[in-house]
N, C-alpha and C positions, 0 to 999 in steps of 0.2 A: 656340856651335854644337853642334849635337847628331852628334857624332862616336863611335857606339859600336864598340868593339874586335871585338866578334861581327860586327857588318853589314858593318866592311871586309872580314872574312876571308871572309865571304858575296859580298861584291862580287868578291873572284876571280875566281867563275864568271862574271858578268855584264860582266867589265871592259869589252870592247868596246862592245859598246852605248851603256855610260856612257859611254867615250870620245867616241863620235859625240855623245851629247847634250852634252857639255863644247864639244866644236868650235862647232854650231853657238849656242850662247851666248856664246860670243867674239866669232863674224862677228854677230850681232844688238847686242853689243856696240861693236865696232868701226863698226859702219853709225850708232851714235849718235852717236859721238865724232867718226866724220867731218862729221855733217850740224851739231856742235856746231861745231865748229872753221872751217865755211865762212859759218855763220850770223855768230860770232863777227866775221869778216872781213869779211862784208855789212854789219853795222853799224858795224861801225870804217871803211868806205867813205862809207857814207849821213854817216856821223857828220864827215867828213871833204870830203862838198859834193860826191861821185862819185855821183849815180844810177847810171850804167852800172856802175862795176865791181860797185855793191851787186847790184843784176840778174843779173850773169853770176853770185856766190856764192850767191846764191839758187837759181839755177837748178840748177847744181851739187847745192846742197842738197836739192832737189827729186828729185833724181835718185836720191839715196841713199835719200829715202822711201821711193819708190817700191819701191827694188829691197828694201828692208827689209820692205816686207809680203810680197814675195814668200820673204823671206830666212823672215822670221817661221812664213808657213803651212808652209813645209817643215821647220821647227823642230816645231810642234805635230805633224805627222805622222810626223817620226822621231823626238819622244818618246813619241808612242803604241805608233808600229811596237815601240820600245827598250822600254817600259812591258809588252806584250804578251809577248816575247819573255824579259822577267825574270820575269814571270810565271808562264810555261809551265816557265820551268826551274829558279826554283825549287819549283814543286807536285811537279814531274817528282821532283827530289831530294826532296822531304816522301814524296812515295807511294814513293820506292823504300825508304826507312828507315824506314816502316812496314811492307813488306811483308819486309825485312830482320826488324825486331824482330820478325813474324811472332803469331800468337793468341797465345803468354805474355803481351804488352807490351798487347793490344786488349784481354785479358781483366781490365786492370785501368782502363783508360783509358776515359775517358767518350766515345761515340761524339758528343754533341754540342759538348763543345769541344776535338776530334782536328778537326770539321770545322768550324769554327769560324777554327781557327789555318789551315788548307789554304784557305778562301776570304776570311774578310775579313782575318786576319795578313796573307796576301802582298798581298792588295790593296791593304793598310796601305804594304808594302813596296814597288808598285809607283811609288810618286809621292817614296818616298826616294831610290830610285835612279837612276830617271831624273827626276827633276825638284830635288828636295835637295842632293844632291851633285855632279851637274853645276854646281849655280851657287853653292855652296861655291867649288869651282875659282877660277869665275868673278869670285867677290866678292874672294875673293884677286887674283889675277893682273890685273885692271883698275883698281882704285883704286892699287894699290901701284905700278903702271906712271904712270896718272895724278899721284899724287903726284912721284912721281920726278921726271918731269917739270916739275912746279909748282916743286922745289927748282931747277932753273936761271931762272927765273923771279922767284921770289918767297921769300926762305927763311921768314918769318917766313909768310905765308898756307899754305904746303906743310906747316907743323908744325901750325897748328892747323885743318888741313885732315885732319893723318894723327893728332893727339890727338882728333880728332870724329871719325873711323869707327870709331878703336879703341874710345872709349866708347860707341858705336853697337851695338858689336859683343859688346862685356862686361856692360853694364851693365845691359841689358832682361833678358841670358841670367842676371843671381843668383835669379832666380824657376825656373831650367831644374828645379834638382835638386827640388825640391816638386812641380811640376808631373810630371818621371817618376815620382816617388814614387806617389803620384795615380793616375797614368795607370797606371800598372802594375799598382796596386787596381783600377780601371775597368775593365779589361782581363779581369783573372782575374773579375771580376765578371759583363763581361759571356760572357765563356766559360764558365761554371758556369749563368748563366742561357742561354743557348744547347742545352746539355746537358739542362737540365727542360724546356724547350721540348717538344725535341725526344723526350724519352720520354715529356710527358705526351702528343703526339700516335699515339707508339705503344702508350701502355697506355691509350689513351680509350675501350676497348671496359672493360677494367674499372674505373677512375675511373667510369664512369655505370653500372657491374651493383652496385657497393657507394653509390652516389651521392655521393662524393667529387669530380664534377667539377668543381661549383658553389666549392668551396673550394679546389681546387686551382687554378683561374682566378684568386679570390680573391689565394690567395698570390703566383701570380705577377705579377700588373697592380701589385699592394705595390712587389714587387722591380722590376720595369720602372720602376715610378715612382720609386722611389728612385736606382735608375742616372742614368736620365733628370738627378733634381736635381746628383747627383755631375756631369755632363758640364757642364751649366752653368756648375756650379764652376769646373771647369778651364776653360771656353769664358770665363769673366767673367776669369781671370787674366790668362788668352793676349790679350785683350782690351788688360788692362792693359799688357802687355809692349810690343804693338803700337804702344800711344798715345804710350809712353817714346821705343819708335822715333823716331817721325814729329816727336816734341819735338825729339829729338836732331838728327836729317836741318837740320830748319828752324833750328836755333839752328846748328851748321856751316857750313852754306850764307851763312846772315846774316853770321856772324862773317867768312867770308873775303871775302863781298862789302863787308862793312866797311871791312875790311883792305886792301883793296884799291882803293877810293877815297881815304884816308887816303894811301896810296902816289901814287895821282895827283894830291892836294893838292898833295904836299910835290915833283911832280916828280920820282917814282921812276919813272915809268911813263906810257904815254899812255892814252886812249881804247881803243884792244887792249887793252893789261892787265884794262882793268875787264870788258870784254865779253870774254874769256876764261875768265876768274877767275867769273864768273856761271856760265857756262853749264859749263865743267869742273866747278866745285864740284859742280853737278847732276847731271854724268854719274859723277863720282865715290861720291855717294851714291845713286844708281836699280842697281847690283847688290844695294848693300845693303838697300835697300827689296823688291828682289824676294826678297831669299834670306828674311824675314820672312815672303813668301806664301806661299814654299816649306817654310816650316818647319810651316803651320801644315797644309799636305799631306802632309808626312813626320812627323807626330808621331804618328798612330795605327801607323806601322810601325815607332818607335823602341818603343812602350809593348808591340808583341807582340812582341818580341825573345824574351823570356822562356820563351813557350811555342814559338818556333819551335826555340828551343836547343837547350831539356830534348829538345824530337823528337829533334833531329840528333846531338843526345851521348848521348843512350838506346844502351845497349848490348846486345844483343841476348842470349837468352840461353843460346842456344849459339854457338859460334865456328864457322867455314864456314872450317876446316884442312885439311879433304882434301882429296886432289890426282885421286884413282883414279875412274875409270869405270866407271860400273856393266856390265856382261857379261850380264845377266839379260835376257830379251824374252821377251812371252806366248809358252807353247811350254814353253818350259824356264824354269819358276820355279824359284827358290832355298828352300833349306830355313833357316828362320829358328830360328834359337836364342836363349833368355834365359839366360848364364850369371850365376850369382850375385847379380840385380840387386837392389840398393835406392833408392830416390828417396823424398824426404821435399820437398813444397811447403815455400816460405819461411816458418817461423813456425807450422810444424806441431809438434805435440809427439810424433806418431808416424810409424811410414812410410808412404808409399801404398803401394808392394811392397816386399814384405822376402825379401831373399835368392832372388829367384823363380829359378827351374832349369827352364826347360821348350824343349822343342822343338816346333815346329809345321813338319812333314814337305811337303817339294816338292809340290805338285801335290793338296793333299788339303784338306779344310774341316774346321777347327776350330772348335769352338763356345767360348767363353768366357762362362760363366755365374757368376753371384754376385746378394748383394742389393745394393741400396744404396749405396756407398762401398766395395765389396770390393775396389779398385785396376783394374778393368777399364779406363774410359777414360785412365788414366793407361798404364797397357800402352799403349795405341791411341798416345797421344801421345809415349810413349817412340820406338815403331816409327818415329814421322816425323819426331821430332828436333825438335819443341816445346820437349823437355826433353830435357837427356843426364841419364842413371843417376848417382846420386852413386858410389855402389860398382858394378864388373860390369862387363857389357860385351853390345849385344847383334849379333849375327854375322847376315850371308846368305852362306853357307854357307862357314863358316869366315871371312868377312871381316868385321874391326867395322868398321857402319857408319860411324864416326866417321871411317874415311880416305876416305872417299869425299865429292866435292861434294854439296851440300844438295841442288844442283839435280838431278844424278844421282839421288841418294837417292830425293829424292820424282818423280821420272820412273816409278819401278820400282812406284808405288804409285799405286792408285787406290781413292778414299774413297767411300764411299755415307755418308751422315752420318742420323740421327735428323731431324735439323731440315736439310731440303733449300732452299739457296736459290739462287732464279731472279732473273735481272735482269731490269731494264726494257728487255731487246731482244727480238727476232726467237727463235723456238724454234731453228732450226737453228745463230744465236750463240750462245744459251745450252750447246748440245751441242757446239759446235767449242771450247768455252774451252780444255779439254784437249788438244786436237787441232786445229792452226787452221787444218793442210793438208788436212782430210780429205775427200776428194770428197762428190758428192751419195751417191751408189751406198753411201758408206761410212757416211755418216747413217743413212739410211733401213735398212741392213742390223741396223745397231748398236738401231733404235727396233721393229726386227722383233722383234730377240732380247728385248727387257726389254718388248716388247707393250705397246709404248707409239703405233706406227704409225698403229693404228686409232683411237685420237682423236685424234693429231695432225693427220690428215687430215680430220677433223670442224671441226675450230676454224676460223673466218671464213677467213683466208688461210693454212690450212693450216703452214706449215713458216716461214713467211713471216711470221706471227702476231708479234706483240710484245705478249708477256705485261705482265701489272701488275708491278707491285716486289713479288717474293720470292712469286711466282708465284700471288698470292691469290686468282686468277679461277679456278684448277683446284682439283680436290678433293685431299686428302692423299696417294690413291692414282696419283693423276697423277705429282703433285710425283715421289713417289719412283722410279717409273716413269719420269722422263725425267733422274731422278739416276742410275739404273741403267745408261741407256740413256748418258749423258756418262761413266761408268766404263767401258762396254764400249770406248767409241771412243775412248780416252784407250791401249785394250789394253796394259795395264802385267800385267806378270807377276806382282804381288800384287795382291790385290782386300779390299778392306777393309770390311764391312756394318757399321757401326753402328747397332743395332736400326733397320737400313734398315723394318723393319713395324711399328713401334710406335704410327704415328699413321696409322696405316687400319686399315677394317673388315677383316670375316673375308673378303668376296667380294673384296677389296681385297690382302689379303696372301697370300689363294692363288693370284692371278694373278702375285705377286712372286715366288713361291716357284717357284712353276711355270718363269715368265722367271730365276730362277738357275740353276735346272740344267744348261743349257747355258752357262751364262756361266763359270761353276766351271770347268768344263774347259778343262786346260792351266793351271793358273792356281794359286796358293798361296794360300788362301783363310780368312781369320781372319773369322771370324762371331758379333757379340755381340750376344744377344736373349734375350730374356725367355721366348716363348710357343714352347710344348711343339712345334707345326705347324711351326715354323724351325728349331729346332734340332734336329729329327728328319731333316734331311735333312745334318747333319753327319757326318764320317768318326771325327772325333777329338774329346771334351770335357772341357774343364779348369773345372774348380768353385772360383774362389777366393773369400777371407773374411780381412779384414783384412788383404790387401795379401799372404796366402797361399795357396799353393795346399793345400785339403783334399780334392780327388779329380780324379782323370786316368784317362782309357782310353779305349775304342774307344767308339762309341757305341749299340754294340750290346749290349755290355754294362752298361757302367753302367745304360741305362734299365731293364733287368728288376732291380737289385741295389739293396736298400736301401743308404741313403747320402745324403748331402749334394745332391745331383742330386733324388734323387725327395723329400727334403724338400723343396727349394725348389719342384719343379713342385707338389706336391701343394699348397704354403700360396699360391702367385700369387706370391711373391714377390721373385724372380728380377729382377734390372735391371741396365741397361747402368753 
């Protein structure tokens, strides 16, 4: 039996359900053994020179068919219902322990077998639980009942009645431990090929600008086909296991009906005994013949166990300790301070910021400029607790963030990102994700300020529209335009740009610039961009270079003063 220690503790959540499928394979069970036992009695009648009584056990009989189909479809519809419902809950738990582990955990995980494990794992998973383990139960609790029974009956048929399910039960399963072995290579195999799939479909614009497509198809139809041979593999074992079954089943069955004429030779028994001992034997081995269909349903959810673990025991990589509430609301933003901070990625040999010391004042826009790797977006991701500071501490105003809930935390923030992404709904869902109460009046206010209104109302159904996946029907200045426009209405009292202009033209990001001006106001505003036109409308600019700051001040000043600033404008060099 495929009983793994992970999938029962996983079964907690699901238990009810299972329950209900358990019951109903009892009552489908119990409707056989009664139409067994009445049949049983109709022939021991006919056999006995009574047409009538054999008639009325028949009838009897007939009656429990009957009500067994009925028994049956409502079995098929609350293992579906149960099937559905384990489903939902455990995806429910996969997405929230990824949105727990949060981008640290995504920026290292393969987006095609993250989804891979969320759709076909639990799918895998849905026919172990309700269909596997329910008649686990079942295979237990009705032969061992049946036998029991057979001991006041018969002792010598009742033992090699209950020595044939046990090797029924053992003997096909010494092939189990190869075949997980197998399956768990097949598995990680096909979630790696999942994974290329899925990137070579997003990198196909360049796979055919370098003409690599042709070969990268190549490669993969190799790998598909060699998976393909692996499943066979295991599909010709599970084969094997199956035919031992059915050896087994018919040589038990035989041996007690043997057994059991041999008793009515000798005058142990009459005519019942044998039409008994027939038709129990059969009922005795038809759980075990199913739990074999079922096994061969629950086996692709015993082989992802693996990746659905690793998900669920991924540690995240800061801890969600605090208790404190954020106080902060547009209006009255908080002044953000870096004391002392150092962070160093896992397996770096330097820091990203080292020892940084700076303050970024209530209500004012700071520029944060550098080239290349000068710890900028590391800052970014320190602010929202991607990462905590190996040394330091960083404060809104006077408080380290670190006592405070994550979810408070990032409440107080709103992010314009470089790479803005839109879903496959409605424009006005994509604006309310941060905001879910937000009126119509508050949309449209919010799509005035970031002057994104006037082509939202252009697009076929206007507000109502459902964009493509990650908004690829607008142009770049759109995109960031209705990223600007989900940061106003999200109104968090820190407001985050991440070279929010970097991928629009110049008519493009003077309309952005233009749409920040009012957004800034009331607001604590950290601003990281490259081009001289953004950062010229900052209050405060910090210049760092390897994880250091090498010049701070107003930004009025530094732009007339040589220095680190007007090198980096002067060479283009400057990046988030």
């Amino acid at each position: 039996m495929m009983i793994h220690r992970r999938l029962l503790e996983l079964a907690g959540r699901v238990w009810w359900p299972m329950t209900v499928c358990v019951l109903m394979g009892l009552i489908v069970s119990g409707t056989y053994i009664a139409q067994a036992l009445l049949v049983a009695q109709a022939l021991t009648e006919l056999f006995e020179g009574s047409a009538d009584g054999a008639i009325r056990y028949l009838s009897f009989a007939l009656i429990f068919i009957v009500l067994r189909t009925g028994v049956i479809w409502v079995r098929e519809v609350v293992t579906t219902w149960a099937g559905g419902l384990i489903r939902a809950r455990l995806r429910d738990r996969l997405v929230a322990a990824l949105a727990d582990l949060g981008p640290a955990y995504l920026s290292h995980a393969r987006a095609g077998a993250a989804q891979a494990t969320l759709t076909d794992g639990v799918d895998g998973l849905d026919p172990y639980y309700s269909r596997y383990l329910p008649q686990v139960v079942v295979t237990v609790l009705v032969p061992t009942a049946l036998v029991a029974w057979m001991f006041t009956l018969n002792t010598t048929i009742a033992w090699v009645l209950l020595i044939c399910i046990v090797l029924v039960l053992t003997v096909p399963r010494l092939q189990d431990l190869k075949l997980m072995a197998t399956g768990k290579q097949r598995w990680q195999a096909y979630t790696d090929l999942s994974a290329d799939y899925l990137e070579a479909m997003q990198g196909i614009t360049t796979l055919r600008s370098f003409g690599a497509a042709e070969r990268r198809r190549d490669t993969l139809e190799e790998r598909s086909h060699t998976l393909y041979q692996d499943t066979m593999a295991e599909l010709k074992l599970s084969l094997t296991e199956s035919g031992m079954t059915a050896l087994l089943v018919q040589t038990g069955t035989s041996a007690a009906v043997v057994l059991a004429a041999v008793a009515v030779g000798r005058g142990e028994g009459g005519a019942s005994l044998m039409f008994l001992v027939l038709l129990i034997a059969f009922e005795c081995f038809r759980p075990v013949r199913d739990l074999g269909k079922a096994w061969h349903a629950g086996y692709l959810g015993i082989t992802a166990v693996d990746g659905i673990t690793a998900l669920l025991s991924a540690k995240p990589t800061v801890a969600d300790s605090g208790t404190s509430l954020a106080p902060w609301k547009a209006g009255t933003p908080p002044t953000i301070t870096f004391e002392d901070v150092q962070f160093s990625y896992p397996g770096a040999r330097t820091p990203a910021l080292q020892r940084l010391d700076l303050t970024i004042r209530a209500g004012r826009t700071t520029a944060i400029v550098g080239r290349s790797g000068a710890g900028k977006s590391t800052l970014v991701s320190l602010l929202g607790r991607t990462h905590d500071p190996d040394v330091g501490s960083i404060l809104f105003d006077g408080m380290d963030i670190r006592e405070l809930r994550i979810e408070e935390l990032r409440a107080s923030l709103a992010v314009v990102n470089q790479h803005t992404y839109l879903f496959n709904i409605s424009v006005r869902e994509n604006l309310r994700l941060g905001a879910v109460d937000a009126s119509e009046q508050q949309v449209e206010h919010a799509c005035r300020m970031a002057q994104a209104d006037e082509f939202i109302r252009e697009l076929p159904q206007g507000y109502e529209t459902v964009l493509d996946e990650g908004g690829k029907s607008l142009s770049g200045g759109q995109r960031q335009r209705l990223a600007l426009a989900r940061a106003i209405l999200r109104n968090a009292p820190v407001l985050i740009l991440d070279e929010a202009t970097s991928h629009v033209d110049t008519a493009g990001e003077f309309e952005i610039v233009q749409a920040l001006k009012g957004v800034r106001e009331g607001r604590t505003c950290l601003m990281i961009a490259h081009r001289l036109s953004t950062i010229a409308e900052a209050d405060d600019i910090v210049v760092l270079d390897d994880g250091c700051i090498v010049q701070q001040g107003a930004a009025v000043d530094l732009r007339g003063r040589p220095g680190p600033l007007v090198d980096l404008l002067n060479s283009q060099e400057v990046r988030v």
